[in-house]
C-alpha positions in Angstrom: -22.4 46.3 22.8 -24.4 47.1 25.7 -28.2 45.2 26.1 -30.0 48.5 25.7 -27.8 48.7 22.5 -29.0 46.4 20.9 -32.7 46.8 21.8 -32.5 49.9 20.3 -31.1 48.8 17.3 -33.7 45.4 17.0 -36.3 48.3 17.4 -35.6 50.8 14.8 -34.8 47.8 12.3 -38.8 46.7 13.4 -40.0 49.9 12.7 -38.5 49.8 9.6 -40.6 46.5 8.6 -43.6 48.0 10.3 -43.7 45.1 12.7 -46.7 45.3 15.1 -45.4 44.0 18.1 -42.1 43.7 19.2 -41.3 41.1 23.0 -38.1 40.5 24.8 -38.2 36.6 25.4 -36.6 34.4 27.1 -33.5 34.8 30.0 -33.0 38.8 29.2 -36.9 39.2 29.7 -36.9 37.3 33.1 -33.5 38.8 34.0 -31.8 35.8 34.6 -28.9 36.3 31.4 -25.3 35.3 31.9 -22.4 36.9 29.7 -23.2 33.9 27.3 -26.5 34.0 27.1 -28.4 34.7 23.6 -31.0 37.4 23.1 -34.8 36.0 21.7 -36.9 38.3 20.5 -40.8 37.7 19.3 -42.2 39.3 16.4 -45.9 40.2 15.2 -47.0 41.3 12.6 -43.7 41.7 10.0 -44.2 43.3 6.9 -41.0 41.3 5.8 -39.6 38.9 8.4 -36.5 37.3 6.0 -35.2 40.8 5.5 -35.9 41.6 8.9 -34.1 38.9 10.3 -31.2 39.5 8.2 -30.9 43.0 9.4 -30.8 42.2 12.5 -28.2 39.6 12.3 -26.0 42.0 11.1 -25.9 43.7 14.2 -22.6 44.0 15.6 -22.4 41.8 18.6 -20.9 39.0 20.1 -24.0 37.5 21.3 -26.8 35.4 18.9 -29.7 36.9 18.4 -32.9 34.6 17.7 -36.3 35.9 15.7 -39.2 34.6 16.9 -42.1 35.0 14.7 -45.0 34.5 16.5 -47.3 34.2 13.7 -45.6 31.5 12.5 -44.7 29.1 16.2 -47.0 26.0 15.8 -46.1 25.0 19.8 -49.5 25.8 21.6 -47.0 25.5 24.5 -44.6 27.5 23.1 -47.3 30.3 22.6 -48.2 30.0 26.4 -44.5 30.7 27.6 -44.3 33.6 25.3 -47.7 35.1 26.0 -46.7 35.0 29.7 -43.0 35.5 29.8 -42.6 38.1 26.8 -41.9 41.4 27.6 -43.5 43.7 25.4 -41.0 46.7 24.0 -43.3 48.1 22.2 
């Protein structure tokens, strides 16, 4: 399934768990992804993040998907590289 796919998908799944704020993260954000890499997104404001996630797990795709929840990362430095790396969707 094609990136765009699944962003899609990770998007309407969001809306459904009115989630505030949804970034791309990580190597698919800074466009550096190989055919192996995962796909980390961060999340804001979830309404319901354990059903979220699981929703989004059962997306059909060979690649992992990771769930960030921003409200929850205690890394300060963590926070840094996802305020400044994230790519906001929406």
């Amino acid at each position: 399934m094609p990136i765009d796919e699944i962003i899609n998908r990770v998007v309407a799944i969001a809306h459904k768990y009115n989630v505030e704020r949804l970034d791309l993260f990580g190597s698919f954000a800074l466009g550096t992804a190989s055919e192996r890499s995962d796909i980390d997104f961060i999340v804001r404001g979830c309404s319901d993040i354990d059903n979220f996630e699981e929703e989004v797990n059962n997306i059909p795709t060979l690649r992992k998907i990771d769930i960030f929840n921003y409200d929850e990362v205690c890394s300060d430095l963590l926070r840094e590289d996802m305020d400044k790396y994230g790519k906001q969707i929406f």
